[in-house]
N, C-alpha and C positions, 0 to 999 in steps of 0.2 A: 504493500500500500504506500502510497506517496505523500510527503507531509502536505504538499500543496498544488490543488491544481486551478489556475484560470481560465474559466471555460467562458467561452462566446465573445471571443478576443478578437482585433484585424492584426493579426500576427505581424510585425514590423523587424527583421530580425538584425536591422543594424546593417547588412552586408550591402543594401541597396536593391534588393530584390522585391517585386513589386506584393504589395501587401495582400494577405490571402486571411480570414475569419478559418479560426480554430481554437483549440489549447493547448495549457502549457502547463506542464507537470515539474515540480520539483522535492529532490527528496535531498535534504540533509540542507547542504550548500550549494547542490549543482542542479542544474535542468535535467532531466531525464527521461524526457518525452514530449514532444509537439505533435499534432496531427490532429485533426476531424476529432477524435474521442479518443482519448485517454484514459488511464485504469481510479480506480477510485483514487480519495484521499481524507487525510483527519480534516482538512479544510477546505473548504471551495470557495472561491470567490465568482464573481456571475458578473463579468466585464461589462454583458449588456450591447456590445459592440464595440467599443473603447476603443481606443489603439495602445497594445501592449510592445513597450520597445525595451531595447538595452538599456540599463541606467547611462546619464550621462557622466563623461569623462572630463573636469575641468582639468586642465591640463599646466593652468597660469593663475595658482592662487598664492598668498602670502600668509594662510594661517599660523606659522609655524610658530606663535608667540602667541595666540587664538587657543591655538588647540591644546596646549598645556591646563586650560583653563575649562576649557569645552569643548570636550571630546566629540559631541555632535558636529563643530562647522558650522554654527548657526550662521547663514541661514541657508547654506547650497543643500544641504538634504532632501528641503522641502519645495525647490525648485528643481525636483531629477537627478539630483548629481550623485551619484552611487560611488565616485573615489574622484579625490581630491590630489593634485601631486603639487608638493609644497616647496619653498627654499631659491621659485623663481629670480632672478634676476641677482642672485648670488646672497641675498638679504638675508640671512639665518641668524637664528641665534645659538647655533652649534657649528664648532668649537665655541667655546667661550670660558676663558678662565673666570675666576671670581672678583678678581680685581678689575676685565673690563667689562663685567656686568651693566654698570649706567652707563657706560659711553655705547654700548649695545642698543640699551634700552633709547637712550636717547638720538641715537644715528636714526631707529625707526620712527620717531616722531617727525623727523625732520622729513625721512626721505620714502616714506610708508603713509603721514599725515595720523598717525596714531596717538593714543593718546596716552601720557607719561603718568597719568595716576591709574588708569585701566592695567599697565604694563606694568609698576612698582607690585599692583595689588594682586596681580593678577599672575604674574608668570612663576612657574612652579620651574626654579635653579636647581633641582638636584640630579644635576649630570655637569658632566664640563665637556666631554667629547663629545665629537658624530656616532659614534658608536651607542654611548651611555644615552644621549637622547633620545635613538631609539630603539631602546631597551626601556627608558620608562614612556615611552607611547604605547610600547604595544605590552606593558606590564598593569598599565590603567586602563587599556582599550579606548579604540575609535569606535565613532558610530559610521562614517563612508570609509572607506578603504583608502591607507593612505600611498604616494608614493612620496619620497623625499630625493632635493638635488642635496650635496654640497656645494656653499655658498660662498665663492674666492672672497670677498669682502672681509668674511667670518676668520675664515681661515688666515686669512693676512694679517689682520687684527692679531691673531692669536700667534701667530711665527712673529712681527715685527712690532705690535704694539703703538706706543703714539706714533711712530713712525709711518705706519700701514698709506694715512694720505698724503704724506709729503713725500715719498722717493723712490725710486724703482728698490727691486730686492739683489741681494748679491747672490750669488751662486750657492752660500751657506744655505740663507733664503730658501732658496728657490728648493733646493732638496729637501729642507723639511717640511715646504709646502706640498710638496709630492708626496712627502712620505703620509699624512692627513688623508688626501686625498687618497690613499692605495685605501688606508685603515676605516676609509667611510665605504669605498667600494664594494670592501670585503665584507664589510657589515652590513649592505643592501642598498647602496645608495642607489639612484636611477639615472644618477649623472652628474656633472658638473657644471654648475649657474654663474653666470659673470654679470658685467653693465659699463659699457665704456657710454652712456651716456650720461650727455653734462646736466640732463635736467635732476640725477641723482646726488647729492650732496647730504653729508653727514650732520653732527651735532653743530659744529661751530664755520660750518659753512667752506669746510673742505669736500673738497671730490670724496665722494666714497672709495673706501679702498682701491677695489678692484681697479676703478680708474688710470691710476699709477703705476699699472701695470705695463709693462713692453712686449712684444712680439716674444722676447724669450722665455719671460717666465710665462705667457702665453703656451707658446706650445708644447711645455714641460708640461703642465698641469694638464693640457687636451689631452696629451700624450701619454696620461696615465691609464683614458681609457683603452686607447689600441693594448695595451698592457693585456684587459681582463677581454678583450674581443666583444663589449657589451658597452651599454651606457649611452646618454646622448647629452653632447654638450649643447647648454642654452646658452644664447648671449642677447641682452638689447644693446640696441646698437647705436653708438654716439656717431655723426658725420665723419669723424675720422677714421673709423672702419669702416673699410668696403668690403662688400660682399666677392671680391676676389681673395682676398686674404683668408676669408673665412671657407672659400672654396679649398685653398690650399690646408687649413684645417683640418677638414671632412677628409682629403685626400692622403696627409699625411696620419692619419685618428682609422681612417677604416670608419667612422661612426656617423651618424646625422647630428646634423646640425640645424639647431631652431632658430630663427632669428627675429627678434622680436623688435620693437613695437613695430608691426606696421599699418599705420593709420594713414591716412588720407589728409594732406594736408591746403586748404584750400590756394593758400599764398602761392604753395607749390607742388601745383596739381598732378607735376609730371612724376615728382620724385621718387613715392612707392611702387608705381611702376616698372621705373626703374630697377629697382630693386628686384622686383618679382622677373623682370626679364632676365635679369643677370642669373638668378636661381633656377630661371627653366634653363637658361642655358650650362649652367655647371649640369644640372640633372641631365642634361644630353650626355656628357661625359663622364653617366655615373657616379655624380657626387650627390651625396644625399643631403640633401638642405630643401626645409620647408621655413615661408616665411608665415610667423604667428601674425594673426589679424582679427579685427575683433568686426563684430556682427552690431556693435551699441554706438550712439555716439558717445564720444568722451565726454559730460557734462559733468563739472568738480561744483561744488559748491563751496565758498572758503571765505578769510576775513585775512585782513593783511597782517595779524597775528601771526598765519602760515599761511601763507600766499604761494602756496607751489604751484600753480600757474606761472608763477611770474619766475621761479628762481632758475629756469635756464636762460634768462637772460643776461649776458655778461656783464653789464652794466650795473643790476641789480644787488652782485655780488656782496657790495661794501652792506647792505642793507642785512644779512642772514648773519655775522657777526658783531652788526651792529649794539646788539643788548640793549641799555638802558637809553643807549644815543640813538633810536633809531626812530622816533618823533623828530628830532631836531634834523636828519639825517633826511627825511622824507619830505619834511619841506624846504631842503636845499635847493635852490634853481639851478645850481651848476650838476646836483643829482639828478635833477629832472630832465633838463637838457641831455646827459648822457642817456638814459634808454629811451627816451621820445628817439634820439638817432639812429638808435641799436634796431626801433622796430621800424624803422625804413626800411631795416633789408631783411627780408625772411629767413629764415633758416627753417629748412624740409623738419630737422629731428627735434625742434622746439615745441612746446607748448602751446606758448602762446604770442602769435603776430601780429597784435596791434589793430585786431579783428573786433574794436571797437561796440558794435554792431549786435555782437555774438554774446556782450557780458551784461547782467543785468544786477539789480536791485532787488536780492531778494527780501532782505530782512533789516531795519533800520533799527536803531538803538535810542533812537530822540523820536519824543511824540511829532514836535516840528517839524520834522522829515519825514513821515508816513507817505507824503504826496508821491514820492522816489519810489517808492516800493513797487515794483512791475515794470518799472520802465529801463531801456537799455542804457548804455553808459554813453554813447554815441548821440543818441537821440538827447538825454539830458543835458549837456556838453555843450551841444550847439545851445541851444534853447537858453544857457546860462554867457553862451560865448567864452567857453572854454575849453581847451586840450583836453581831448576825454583823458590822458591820464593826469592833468590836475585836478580837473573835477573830481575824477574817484579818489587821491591822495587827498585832497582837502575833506572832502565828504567823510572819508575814515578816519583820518586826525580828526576830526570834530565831536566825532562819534568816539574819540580814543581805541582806536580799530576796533572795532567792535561788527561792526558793518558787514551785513552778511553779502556776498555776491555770489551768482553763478553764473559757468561760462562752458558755452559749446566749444569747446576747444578744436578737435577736430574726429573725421568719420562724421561731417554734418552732408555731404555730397550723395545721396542714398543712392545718384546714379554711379557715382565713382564706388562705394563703398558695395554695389554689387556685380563690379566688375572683379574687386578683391575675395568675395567671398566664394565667386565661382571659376577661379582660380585654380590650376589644376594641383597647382603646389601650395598652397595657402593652406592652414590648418586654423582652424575655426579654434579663437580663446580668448584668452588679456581681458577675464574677468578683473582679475585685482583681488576679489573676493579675500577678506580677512586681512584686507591693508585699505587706506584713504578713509576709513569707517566715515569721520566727516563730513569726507566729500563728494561721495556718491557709493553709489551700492549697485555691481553689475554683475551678482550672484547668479542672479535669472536670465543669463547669457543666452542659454541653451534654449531657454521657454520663448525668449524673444526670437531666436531665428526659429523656429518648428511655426509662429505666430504670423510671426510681423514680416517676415523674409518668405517662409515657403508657404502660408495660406493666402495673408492680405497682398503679397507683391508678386507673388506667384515665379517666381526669383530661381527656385529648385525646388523638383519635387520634394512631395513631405519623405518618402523614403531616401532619398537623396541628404535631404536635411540631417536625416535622424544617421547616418553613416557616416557626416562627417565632425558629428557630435560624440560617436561610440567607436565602431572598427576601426576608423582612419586614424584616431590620438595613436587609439590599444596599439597598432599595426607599430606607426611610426617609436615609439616609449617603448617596444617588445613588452610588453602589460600583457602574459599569457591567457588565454581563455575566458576573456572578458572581451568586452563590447558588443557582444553578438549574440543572440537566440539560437543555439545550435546545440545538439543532446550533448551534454559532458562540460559543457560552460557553467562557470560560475550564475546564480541566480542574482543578478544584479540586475533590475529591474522597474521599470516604468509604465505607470499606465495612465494615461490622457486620453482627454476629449478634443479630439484636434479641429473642434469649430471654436472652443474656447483657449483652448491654451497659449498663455502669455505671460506677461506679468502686470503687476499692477503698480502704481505712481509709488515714488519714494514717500518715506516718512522716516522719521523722527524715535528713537526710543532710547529710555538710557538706563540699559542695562548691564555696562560693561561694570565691570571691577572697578570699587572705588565709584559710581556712582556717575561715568562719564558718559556720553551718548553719539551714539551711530543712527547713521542711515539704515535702512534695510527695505526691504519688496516684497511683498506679498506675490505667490504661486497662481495663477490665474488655469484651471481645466486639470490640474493635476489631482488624480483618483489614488492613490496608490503608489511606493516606492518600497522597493526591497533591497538589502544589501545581503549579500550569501545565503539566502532563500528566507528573511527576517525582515517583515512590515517594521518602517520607521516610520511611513508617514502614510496616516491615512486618508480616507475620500474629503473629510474637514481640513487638511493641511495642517494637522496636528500633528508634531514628531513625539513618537513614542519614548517615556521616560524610562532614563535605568536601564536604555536598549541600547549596548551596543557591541552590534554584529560582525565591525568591520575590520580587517586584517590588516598590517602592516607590508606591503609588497614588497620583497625584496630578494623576488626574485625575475630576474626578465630575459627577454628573447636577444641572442645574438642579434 
C-alpha cells in the first residue's frame, strides 16, 4: 500500500512533456507510481483537476543567516519551492571564526539590506567551519531541501581577515583558501559562489571581499572543482569580467558556470544581450555557462538610511563611510554635482541610472508631506524646479532619512525581459529570497512566471514554464532525482490551479528576530506542497508546524 496517492491530477512532470490527467503514488520519500489508477493508499488526496508538478527549484536565495533561525525559509515553501540552494553570490556566513562574527553580520546589512538586530538575535554561531554549518543544519533539520555554495567572501575573510577588502592574496593565501574550499566540497558543498560586482560592498563601504580578488587566486579556487569532477561555480558579475574569461573558467574547471545578474537594463538595452550571445557562443564550443535571469522586475523599496540602489555608484562612495557626517555630506553641492555626472553615463551592471521616472514616494515621515506620497521623483522635481536628485536629498534630510522610496530598477522592459526568459541558455532565478527583506520580497518567483509569463502573456507554454522552474536548475546543479515526476524520484511536489496561480502585492510584517520587519507575498492558486512525500503546505497556504521533511543535499551529479 502506498503512503500517498493524488488522484485526478493534469500530471505536469517537469520534463516539458505535454500534460496528461492521472495519479501519483508515493510511498516513503519517493514516487512510485503514475498512471490512469494506481494501487490504494493511507491517504488520498482528490486534485479535482489541478495541475500537479515538480516542487520548484530556487536556485538564487540568500537564506543562509535565515535558516539558522527558521528552518522552514519563510516564505519560499508556501510559494512551491520544495529546495532552496543557499550561499549565492559568495555571501555566507561559513567559514567564520568568532572574532569576525559582526563584521559578518554586519557586511550582510550592508550588502544583503538585512537587518542587524534580526541577525544579533537571530543567528545561531555554533559552528565556525563549512563543514560544522552543515552539520548543525541538517542536525536541526530543514523544512525544503537545502543545497549550499561556499562563499569566496567568507572564506577570504576567514584566511586574511581585515585585510580580505583591501588587497589581493599571496600565494600562502591563496593555498589555504583552497584548502577551505576542498574541506567544504568534501562535506557536500554544490559549488563555489563569488561577486566581482561593484554594487556589493561591505560594512564600512569596502568592496566585499571576493572583489579583491585577481585572475589567480580566481582560478585556484574554480580549480578546486575540476579536483572532485562535480560542483558548479557561480559568479555575479561586475563590468570588468567578461564573459570570455569566464568561458576560459568553464574550460579550464570541466564545470558550469552561472552567471548572474542578468537583468535588462533600460539605459543599456543592448548589454545583457550581449552577454547571452557570448554564452551561446562559448556553448557552441562546449562550455557550459548558463546566464541567471530573473522573471520579476527588480522593484527595492528603501530610505537613504540604506540606499542600495544608489551604492554602485562611484560617486556615492564617500557617502556608505560617511557615519555621523553623512547629513552634512548629502547636502554638499560639490557631493551633488559628482553623481548628478556619474548618472550621465550609464553603466549596463548598475542599479541605478538616473531613471528618475522609475523612483517614487512611497512612505513620508512628516504629516506636511503626505501630498508626495504616490508620486514619482521626476515628476515632483520638475513641479518644485529641481534636480530630481536634490529634491529627493532635500526631501530625506528633512525627513532625517527617514523617507520611504521605491524604485523599478530594472527587468521593467516585459518585451526585453521575454526575450531573456526564453533564452535557450538562461536559467530562470535571482529570487534574492532570505536577503533585501526590506526591500522587496521575490520568493514567488516561480508562481509569477507559471502566472504572469506562461498564462496572462502566453510567453511559454505552462509545461514549458514548469521545466525551466524544476529539471532545467536539477539538470544544470547535478541535484539527482529531483525536479521531475518520474517512478523512483524524490516526492517533491506541487499542486496549483493554473487559472489562479500567482502571487499576491507585497506587504509588511515584523516578525524577524529582535522584533525587525520584512516584506513578504502571499501564494496566489497554490493547493498543496510536498517535500520527500510530506505536506508542508496546504490548500489554505498554511505551512505545516514542527514539519520538517527536508534533506541537506550533498550529494550531486558529475
Amino acid at each position: 500500500m502506498h503512503d500517498l496517492v493524488i488522484k485526478n491530477a493534469q500530471i505536469c512532470d517537469g520534463l516539458g512533456t505535454p500534460m496528461a490527467p492521472g495519479s501519483l503514488a508515493v510511498s516513503s520519500d519517493r514516487i512510485t507510481q503514475i498512471g490512469d489508477t494506481v494501487g490504494p493508499a493511507r491517504q488520498v488526496v482528490d486534485a479535482d483537476g489541478l495541475v500537479l508538478a515538480p516542487g520548484i527549484i530556487d536556485t538564487h536565495t540568500h537564506y543562509d543567516a535565515q535558516i539558522t533561525w527558521d528552518p522552514m525559509a519563510d516564505p519560499s515553501p508556501s510559494h512551491g519551492v520544495t529546495k532552496v540552494v543557499i550561499g549565492n553570490c559568495g555571501f555566507t556566513i561559513a567559514p567564520c571564526k568568532p572574532e569576525d562574527r559582526d563584521l559578518t553580520m554586519r557586511n550582510l546589512v550592508r550588502v544583503e539590506g538585512m537587518a542587524i538586530e534580526a541577525l544579533r538575535a537571530g543567528i545561531d554561531w555554533s559552528f565556525e567551519s563549512f563543514p560544522q554549518y552543515l552539520r548543525m543544519l541538517e542536525r536541526r533539520g530543514v523544512g525544503p531541501n537545502v543545497a549550499a555554495f561556499v562563499g569566496h567572501s567568507s572564506v577570504r575573510t576567514y584566511v586574511m581577515g581585515e585585510d580580505a577588502p583591501k588587497r589581493a592574496a599571496n600565494d600562502e593565501e591563496i593555498r589555504q583558501m583552497q584548502s577551505i574550499v576542498r574541506d567544504a566540497m568534501n562535506s557536500g558543498a554544490v559549488g563555489f559562489a563569488t561577486s566581482t560586482s561593484p554594487s556589493h560592498n561591505g560594512a564600512s563601504g569596502d568592496p566585499m571581499p571576493s572583489r579583491l580578488a585577481g585572475e589567480r587566486e580566481m582560478n585556484a579556487l574554480v580549480g578546486v572543482l575540476a579536483e572532485f569532477g562535480r560542483g558548479v561555480f557561480m559568479l555575479t558579475k561586475g563590468g570588468g569580467t567578461s564573459v570570455e574569461y569566464l568561458e576560459s573558467l568553464a574550460a579550464g574547471s570541466g564545470r558550469p558556470v552561472v552567471v548572474a545578474a542578468l537583468l535588462h537594463n533600460s539605459t543599456r538595452p543592448s548589454a545583457v544581450f550581449d552577454d547571452l550571445r557570448q554564452i551561446a557562443e562559448a556553448q557552441s564550443r562546449g562550455r557550459k555557462l548558463f546566464g541567471q535571469v530573473s522573471c520579476c522586475p527588480l522593484t527595492m523599496e528603501f530610505t537613504l538610511e540604506a540606499p542600495y540602489p544608489f551604492e554602485g555608484i562611484a560617486s556615492w562612495r564617500p557617502a556608505m563611510d560617511a557615519g555621523d557626517r553623512v547629513e552634512s555630506l548629502l547636502r554638499d553641492p560639490e557631493f551633488r554635482a559628482r553623481v548628478r555626472k556619474d548618472l550621465e553615463q550609464p553603466v549596463a551592471v548598475r542599479l541605478f541610472n538616473g531613471e528618475w521616472e522609475k523612483l517614487k514616494v512611497v512612505e513620508v515621515a512628516q504629516s506636511e508631506n503626505l501630498h508626495f506620497e504616490g508620486q514619482n521623483v521626476k515628476t515632483a522635481a520638475e513641479e518644485a524646479g529641481a534636480h530630481p536628485l536634490d529634491w529627493l536629498l532635500d526631501l530625506s534630510l528633512e525627513e532625517d532619512l527617514k523617507t520611504t522610496f521605491a524604485a523599478v530598477l530594472l527587468n521593467s522592459d516585459e518585451q526585453a525581459v521575454a526575450r531573456l526568459l526564453t533564452d535557450p541558455y538562461s536559467t530562470i532565478a535571482l529570487s534574492d529570497a532570505g536577503a533585501h527583506l526590506t526591500f522587496f520580497c521575490d520568493a514567488g518567483f516561480g508562481l509569477h512566471l507559471l502566472g504572469h509569463w506562461a498564462r496572462e502573456r502566453s510567453v511559454m507554454p505552462l509545461e514549458e514554464a514548469v521545466r525551466r522552474l524544476t529539471s532545467q536548475p536539477a539538470e544544470i546543479f547535478g541535484i539527482r532525482d529531483r525536479g521531475r515526476l518520474t517512478e523512483g524520484a524524490f516526492a517533491d511536489l506541487l499542486l496549483f490551479d493554473p487559472a489562479q496561480v500567482g502571487r499576491g502585492p507585497a506587504r509588511r510584517v515584523f516578525d524577524l528576530p529582535g522584533g525587525a520587519h520584512r516584506l513578504t507575498t502571499d501564494a496566489l492558486g497554490v493547493h498543496g506542497v510536498w517535500v520527500n512525500g510530506t505536506r508542508i503546505v496546504n490548500e489554505s497556504g498554511s505551512c505545516a508546524e514542527n514539519t520538517l521533511p527536508g534533506m541537506l543535499l550533498k550529494e550531486f551529479s558529475a
